[in-house]
Structure formats: C-alpha cells, structure tokens
N, C-alpha and C positions, 0 to 999 in steps of 0.2 A: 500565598494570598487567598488559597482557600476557592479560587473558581475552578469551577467545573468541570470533568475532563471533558464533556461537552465541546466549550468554548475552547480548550485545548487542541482536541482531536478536528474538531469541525470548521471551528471561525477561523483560528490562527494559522492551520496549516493550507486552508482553502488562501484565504487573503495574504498570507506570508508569499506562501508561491508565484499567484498573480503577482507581487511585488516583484520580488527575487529571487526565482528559486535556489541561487545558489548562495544567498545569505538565509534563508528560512531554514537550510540544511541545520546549522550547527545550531542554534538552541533548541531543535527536536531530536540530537543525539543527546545531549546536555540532559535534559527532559528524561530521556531512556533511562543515562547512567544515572542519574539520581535514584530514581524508584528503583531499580535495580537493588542498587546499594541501600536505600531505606528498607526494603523488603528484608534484606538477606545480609550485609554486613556486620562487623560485628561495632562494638558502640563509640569504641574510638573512633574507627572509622567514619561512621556517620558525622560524630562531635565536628571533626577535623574537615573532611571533605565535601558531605554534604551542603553545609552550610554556602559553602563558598560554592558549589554549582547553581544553589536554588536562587543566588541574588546574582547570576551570569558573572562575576568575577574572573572565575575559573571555567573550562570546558569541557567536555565529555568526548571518548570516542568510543567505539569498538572495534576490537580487533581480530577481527576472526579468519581474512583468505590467507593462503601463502603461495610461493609461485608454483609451488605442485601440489595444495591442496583448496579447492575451493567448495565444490558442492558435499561433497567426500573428505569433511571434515577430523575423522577417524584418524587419518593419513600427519595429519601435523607433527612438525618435528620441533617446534619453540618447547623449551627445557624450563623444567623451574624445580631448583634444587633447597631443600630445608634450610634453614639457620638455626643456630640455639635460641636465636629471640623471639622465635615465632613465625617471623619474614620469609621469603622467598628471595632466589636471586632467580631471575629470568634472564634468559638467552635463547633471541631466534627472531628472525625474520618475519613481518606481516607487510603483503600489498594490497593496492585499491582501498588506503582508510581514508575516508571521509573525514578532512579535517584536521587531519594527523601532525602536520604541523602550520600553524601561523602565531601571528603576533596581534589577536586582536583577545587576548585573553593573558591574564599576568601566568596561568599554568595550563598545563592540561590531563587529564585524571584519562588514562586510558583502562580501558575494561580487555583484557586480555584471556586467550582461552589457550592455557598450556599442559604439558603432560606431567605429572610429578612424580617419582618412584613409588612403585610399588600397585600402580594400577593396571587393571587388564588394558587387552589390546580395541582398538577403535574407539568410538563417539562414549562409550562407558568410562575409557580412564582420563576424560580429560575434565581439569580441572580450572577454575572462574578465579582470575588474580585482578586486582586493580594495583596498575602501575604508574605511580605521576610522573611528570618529564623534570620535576625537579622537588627535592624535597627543603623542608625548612632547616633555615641557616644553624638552626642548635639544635639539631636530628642527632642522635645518637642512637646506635644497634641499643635495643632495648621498648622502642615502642613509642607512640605518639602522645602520649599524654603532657600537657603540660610544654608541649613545645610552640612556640610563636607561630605567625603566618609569612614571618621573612623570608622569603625563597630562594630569589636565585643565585643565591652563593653555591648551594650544593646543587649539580647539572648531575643525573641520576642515569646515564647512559642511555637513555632514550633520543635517538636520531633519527631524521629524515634523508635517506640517502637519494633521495630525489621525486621527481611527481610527475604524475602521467600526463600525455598529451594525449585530450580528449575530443572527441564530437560535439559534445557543449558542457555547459557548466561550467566555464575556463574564468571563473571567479570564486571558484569550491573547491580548494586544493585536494587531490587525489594522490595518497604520499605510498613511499616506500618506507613502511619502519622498523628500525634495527632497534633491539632491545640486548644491551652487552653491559649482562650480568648487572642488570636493574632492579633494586630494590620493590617487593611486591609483597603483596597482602591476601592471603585466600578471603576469598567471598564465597558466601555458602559450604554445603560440605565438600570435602577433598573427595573429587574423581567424580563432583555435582554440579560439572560446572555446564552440563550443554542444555537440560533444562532451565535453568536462569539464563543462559544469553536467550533462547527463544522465548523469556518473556521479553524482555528485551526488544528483538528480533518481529514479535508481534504486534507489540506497539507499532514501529517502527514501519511494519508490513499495511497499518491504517494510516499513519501518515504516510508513505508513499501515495497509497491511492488518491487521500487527497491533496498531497502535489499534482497528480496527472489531472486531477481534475483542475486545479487552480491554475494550472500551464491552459488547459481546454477550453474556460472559460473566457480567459485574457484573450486567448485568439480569435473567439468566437465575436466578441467585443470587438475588435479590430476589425476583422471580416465582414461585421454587420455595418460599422462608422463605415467603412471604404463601399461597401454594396450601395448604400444610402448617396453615394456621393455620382457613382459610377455610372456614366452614361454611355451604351453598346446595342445596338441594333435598336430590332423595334419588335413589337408584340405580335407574335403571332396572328394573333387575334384582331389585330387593327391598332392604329395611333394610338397611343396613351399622349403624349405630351407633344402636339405638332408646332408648337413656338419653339420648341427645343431641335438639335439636329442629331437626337436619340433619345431611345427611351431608357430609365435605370435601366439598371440591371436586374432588376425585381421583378421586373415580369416577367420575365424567364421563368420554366416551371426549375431547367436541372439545377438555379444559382438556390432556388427555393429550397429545393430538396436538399443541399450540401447544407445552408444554413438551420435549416431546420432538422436537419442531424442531429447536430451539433446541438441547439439549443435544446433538443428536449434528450436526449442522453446525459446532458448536463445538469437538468432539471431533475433530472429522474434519479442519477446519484448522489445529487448532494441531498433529497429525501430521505435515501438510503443511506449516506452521509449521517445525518441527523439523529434519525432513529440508531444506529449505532452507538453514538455519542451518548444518549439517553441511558442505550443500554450497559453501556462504559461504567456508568453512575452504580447503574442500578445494582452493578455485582458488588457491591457493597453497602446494599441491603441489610436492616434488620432482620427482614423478613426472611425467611430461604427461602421459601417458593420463586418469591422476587429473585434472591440473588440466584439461585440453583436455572431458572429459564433465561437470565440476561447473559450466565457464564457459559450457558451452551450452546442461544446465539451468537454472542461475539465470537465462539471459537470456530463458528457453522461460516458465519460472515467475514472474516478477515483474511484468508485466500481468495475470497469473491472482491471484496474491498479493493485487495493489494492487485489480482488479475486481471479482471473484467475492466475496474476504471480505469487501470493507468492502459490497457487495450485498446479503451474504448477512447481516451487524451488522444496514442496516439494519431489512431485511424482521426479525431476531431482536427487537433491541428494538424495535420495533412491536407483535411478537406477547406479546413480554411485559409493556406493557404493557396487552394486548387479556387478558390473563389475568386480571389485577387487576383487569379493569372501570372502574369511573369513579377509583376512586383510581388506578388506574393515571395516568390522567391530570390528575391533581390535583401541583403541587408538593411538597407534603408528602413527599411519599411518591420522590420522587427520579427513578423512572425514565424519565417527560418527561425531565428533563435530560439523562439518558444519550441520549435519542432527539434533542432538538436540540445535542445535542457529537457526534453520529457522521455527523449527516446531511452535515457538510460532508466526509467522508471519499470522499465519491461523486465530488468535486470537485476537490476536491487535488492535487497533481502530476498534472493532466492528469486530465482529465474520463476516467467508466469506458467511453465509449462512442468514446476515443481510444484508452484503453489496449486495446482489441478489437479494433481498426484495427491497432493496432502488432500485437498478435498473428497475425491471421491477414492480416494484410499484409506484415510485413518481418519476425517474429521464426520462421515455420514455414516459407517460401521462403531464408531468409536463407543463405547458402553450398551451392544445392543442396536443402534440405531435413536440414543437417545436426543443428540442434537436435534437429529431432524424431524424426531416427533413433535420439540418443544416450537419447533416453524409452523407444521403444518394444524396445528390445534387454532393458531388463530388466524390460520388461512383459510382451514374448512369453515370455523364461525363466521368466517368473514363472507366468504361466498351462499354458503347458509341465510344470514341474516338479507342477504339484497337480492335471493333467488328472484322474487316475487315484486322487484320493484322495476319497473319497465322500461323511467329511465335511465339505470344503472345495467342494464342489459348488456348493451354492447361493449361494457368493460368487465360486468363479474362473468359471462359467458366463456368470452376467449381465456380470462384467466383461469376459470373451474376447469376448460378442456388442457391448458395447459400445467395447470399441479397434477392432471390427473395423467398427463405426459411425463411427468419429469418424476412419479411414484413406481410409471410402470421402467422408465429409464434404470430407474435407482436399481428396481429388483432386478435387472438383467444386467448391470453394469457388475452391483454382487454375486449373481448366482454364475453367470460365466467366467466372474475375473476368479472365483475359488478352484477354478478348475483350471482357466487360464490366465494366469496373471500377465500376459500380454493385451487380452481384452480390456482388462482395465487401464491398463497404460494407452494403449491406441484411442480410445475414447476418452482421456480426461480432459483433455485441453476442450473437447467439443461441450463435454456432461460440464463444466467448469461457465463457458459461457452460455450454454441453455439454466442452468443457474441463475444466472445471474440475471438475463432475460423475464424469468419468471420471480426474483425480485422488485424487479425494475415496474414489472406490471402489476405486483401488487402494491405500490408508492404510489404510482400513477391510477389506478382505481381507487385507493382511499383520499389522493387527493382530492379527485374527481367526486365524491360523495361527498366533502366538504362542498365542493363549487357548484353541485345542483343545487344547492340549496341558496344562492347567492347570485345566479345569474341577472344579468346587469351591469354589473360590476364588471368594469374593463379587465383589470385583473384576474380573475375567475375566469369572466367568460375565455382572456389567453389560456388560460389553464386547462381551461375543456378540450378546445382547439387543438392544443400540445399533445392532451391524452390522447384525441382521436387520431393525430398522425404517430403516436406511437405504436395504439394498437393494429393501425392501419400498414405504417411502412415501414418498422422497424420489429415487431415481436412474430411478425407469420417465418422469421429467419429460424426460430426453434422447430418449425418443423424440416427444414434441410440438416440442421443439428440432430438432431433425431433418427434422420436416416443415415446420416455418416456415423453416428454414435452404434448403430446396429449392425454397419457392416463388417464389425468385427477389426481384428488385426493383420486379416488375412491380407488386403489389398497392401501395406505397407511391409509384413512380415515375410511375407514367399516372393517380395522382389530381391531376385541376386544382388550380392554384395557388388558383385563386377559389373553391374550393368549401371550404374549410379556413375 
C-alpha cells in the first residue's frame, strides 16, 4: 500500500497493542518475514510467497530458540541437508515460536535458522531457510515456478507438538515446532543466515517497544477513568468536596505522582517513538548524508526502543495498577492483564539486559564511535541554539549537564571495559537506561520549544506541565545511574559464589 514505515512502526503497533496485544503479534511477524524475504530471497521465492504475506493470506514466523539453545545461538542442532533441486530438507526442533501454529491463516511461511554441511562451528555456520507448513498441491522436487496456490493436499512435516502455558498472552499461541525432514529454501548466502534474521530480529526489537508502550498507555487510560471516579479520604490540605463523603482521589499528591509517571514516560516515548519512525523512512534516502545519519540512529536507538520502553510498560502498568488498589488487581477490572501481556516484552527478541550489552558494547564503539557522534551533533546544536534563551533554561540546562554526563559515562564505560570487560557488563543495564533518560529529555525539551511559543493553549500549556515534572521527578534518576555505572564490577564480581 506504499504507507510509511512510520505509520507501521509507530501508529499500528502502539494502537494494535492497546487493542490486543496478542492479536497485533502476528502481522508484525508477518511484516518481518516479508522484508526479510524481499531484501534477500531469491525471485521465485518472492513471486510465490511474498505476495501471499503482504495481502495477510498467508503468515509469518521465526524460528530461532531451541530447548538447549536460546541466547547462545551458535549451539543449534536443526539440520538442513542439500537436494539436487536446489531445496533443503530440514530437521530439528524450535520452542517459544510465536504463532507457530493456528488456523487463522490458509499457511504459514516459517523463517528458520539451521546448520548445513560444510560450515564452521557457532553463530558463522548457520544458515536462513524458509520453510512453509504446507506446500502446493502440484509441487514437485524441481522448484516453484509455475505451480498453483492450492495447498493443503501436501502437509510439508512441519508440526506443533504442543504450546506453552504462559503468564499472559493466552490468546498468542507459544508452539513447540518439529520440522521432520521439511522441505526449505535457502535465503540469503549459505552459513549468512544470523545477520538477516537480526534484521528481522531488529525490526521486531522496535515493535516490541512499542507494544510495551501501547500495553502502558491502555493502562494509564484505565487508571486515570477509575482515579476520576474514586472517591478516598480527604485533602490534606482541607475539604475539597464537602457535599460528598470523600474527596477523589486526586488530591492525593502519591495517586498524582503514579499517574503522572505513567503519563509523561508515555508521552516521552511515543516522541521518541516517532522520530524513529521518521528515521525508519529516512534510511532510504536519496540523499546519503540523510540516509548514512538515520542508519546510525535507528541502529544507536533500537536497544533503547526495545529496553528502556518496554522497562519503563512495565514499571507503568505496575503503577497503574497500584493506583486502583485492590481492583487493580482483581480481573474484572482488566489491568492485571495488560501487566501479565507486557511482562514478556522484557524478554523477547533478546532479553533487556542483552539489548544493553549490544548498546554499550557494539552499538556506541561500532565504526569508531560513529553512531554516537551522528546523536550528539544535533544535541549539542540543540543546546547551542537555546543557550541564551531564558525561557527554555530550565529544560536546555539539565539536558546540556546531562549529555555532558553520559559523554564522560561513555569514555569510562570504554576505556575500563578494554581493560575490563566485566566493567562493561556490570554497568550496561545502568549506561542502557541513563540513555535513554537522556533521550527522553531531549523529546521533552524540543517539545517544550514548540509549546513556549503557544502558551494558552490547554494542550501546550499540558505539555509544559508534563516537561516540568519530567525534568523535575523523573531525569535527576541519571544521576544515581551514574554512580552505580562508576562503581565498577567490583560490588557484584568479588561476591562469593557460595554466599548467593
């Protein structure tokens, strides 16, 4: 249809989620395997298969844990042996696939990573097969050309030997699948297959975030209807409403504080949300300069995307929950649910304590430290251009002290992790959300430049509001980050094994 990955990554996956997270799942895997397969398969393949993903016909999955190999990929024992046709036949075991088997799709096109003869050992010999669950009824060994879309006469050995019982999601099937001696298709080159699933894998890692967020949002909604309604003590301060025989719950300061968490962390990443999506676009640029600074943000931003937001979901619905009190935690009342559908967002394409790894391990050194120059050029313009303007002070201030935190972070997260590479492990998860902190507050300070110029405006003037209790009770948290980020590995490395 030609819209945007904007509207993809941003509208549909934030509003999909709020719907249902566990129907929003499958046409964002769907979504994956397509571009996968247009990127990198060969043209039959596309002819054949694509077609029927991009009008939802057919579905998408990937296949990549097994029961003894999950982060430590390298390890995988699924076999895929040559044919004279070309083909593969695959055999071997995948768990926890998303989607792996149902009946709301006439096929399903699985994206599999297996080993084929002749490759070295680990994450280098394995190779990117797509394997459907069934093929067409006048297939024959020799190739797709020219065969029908009649399907399910030939059943292609792809099984589900059964599906997980989960903490939520219990309407997103989570399968076990057997693949016995199933007819497959190299994608990409042979023993090339673990960079193609991580684009994959990437995508995938920006829509998680914004699922946590659209789970975050929905609750916050709910929290704020039920606060509005809620009548509990009385104002510190004196009667607010003496016909009534309590005041909301709104005057409270700590019911204020949880909601307004929630609403401006929400606020703050779907900004950051946006501007991603933009830059989604932009790596496919005429321009290179364009496309060269959107490729090294999105690659700088999407461990931040996929950790920080779905983090920061679930600490949200948590708290919204903690707003409602006991119905909070009563089914009825729904937002339990959104708390066990978001909680497996911490987990997903790579646990948040990998994706922090990848950030301040390979994505801020990567080419030199090129990513994160192409950040900070229009951070420092940024703080540059509103030095001098007075009312933007109390936002460009704490943000100029905090990039100038997170530059002196960077060089001591690098120059000890080369010495110690436990240093850099012990502080990622920290360095990972002071990140993202210092995102957050560069959103919130250019929205904030937008809305001085507009006050009056009920809107705006909420927007100002929202800044000021960010930079107020939510970003002085980078400086506790900052000291746990400095104390090194020591505190967690020289405790005994045996005293744990």
């Amino acid at each position: 249809m030609g819209v945007p990955t904007f509207f993809q990554a941003v509208t549909w996956a934030e509003f999909g989620t709020s719907a249902c997270m566990s129907l929003s799942v499958l046409p964002a895997l769907s979504l994956g395997v397509y571009d996968v397969l247009v990127a990198h398969g060969r043209q039959d393949l596309v002819d054949y298969f694509a077609s029927n993903l991009a009008i939802g016909e057919w579905a998408g999955t990937m296949c990549l844990t097994e029961p003894h190999a999950g982060t430590d990929l390298g390890i995988i024992s699924t076999r895929a042996e040559p044919e004279l046709d070309g083909s593969y036949r695959i055999s071997g075991t995948k768990i926890f696939i998303t989607y792996g088997e149902h009946d709301l799709s006439e096929n399903i096109v699985h994206l599999v990573l297996a080993k084929a003869p002749g490759g070295p050992e680990g994450t280098k010999g394995i190779s990117l097969f797509l394997v459907p669950k069934y093929l067409p009824t006048d297939w024959k060994e020799g190739g797709l050309e020219g065969v029908s879309n009649e399907l399910k006469a030939i059943n292609n050995g792809v099984t589900c030997s059964g599906t997980e019982e989960k903490m939520g999601l219990h309407a997103s099937p989570t399968c076990v699948m057997n693949f016995d001696d199933s007819v497959g298709w190299l994608v990409g080159p042979l023993h090339g297959g673990m960079p193609l699933m991580f684009e994959m894998m990437n995508r995938e890692r920006v829509a998680t975030g914004m699922m946590g967020l659209g789970l975050a949002e929905i609750a916050y909604q709910n929290a704020l209807a039920w606060s509005l309604d809620r009548r509990q003590g009385r104002d510190l301060k004196g009667i607010q409403d003496p016909n009534e025989s309590a005041d909301n719950i709104l005057v409270h300061p700590d019911v204020r504080r949880m909601l307004l968490e929630a609403k401006v962390n929400n606020e703050g990443c779907r900004a950051l949300a946006a501007w991603t999506g933009i830059l989604l676009d932009q790596m496919h640029s005429d321009d290179p300069e364009v496309s060269e600074q959107a490729t090294a943000l999105v690659a700088l931003f999407t461990p931040v995307i996929k950790a920080h937001f779905t983090d920061l979901a679930c600490e949200t619905v948590s708290t919204c929950m903690q707003v409602m009190g006991g119905a909070g935690y009563c089914s009825e009342y729904g937002v339990e649910q959104y708390y066990r559908d978001v909680r497996i967002s911490k987990i997903w394409e790579g646990t948040n304590g990998i994706q922090a790894l990848d950030l301040a391990g390979r994505k801020i050194t990567q080419d030199f430290g090129k990513n994160l120059r192409h950040l900070m050029w229009p951070l420092s313009e940024f703080i540059e251009e509103n030095r001098n303007d007075p009312e933007m002070t109390e936002f460009n201030k704490p943000l100029h002290q905090g990039v100038r935190g997170l530059q002196q972070i960077t060089l001591l997260m690098i120059a000890e992790g080369m010495a110690n590479p436990h240093f850099l492990a012990a502080g990622a998860t920290d360095y990972c959300r002071y990140f993202g902190n210092i995102l957050l507050a560069y959103m919130w300070a250019r929205m904030e430049k937008i809305c001085l110029k507009k006050k009056g405006d009920p809107f705006y003037d909420a927007k100002l509001a929202s800044a000021r209790f960010f930079f107020k009770r939510i970003y002085p948290e980078t400086v506790s980050l900052a000291a746990k980020i400095q104390s090194g590995p020591k505190p967690l490395m020289d405790y005994p094994v045996e005293m744990f």
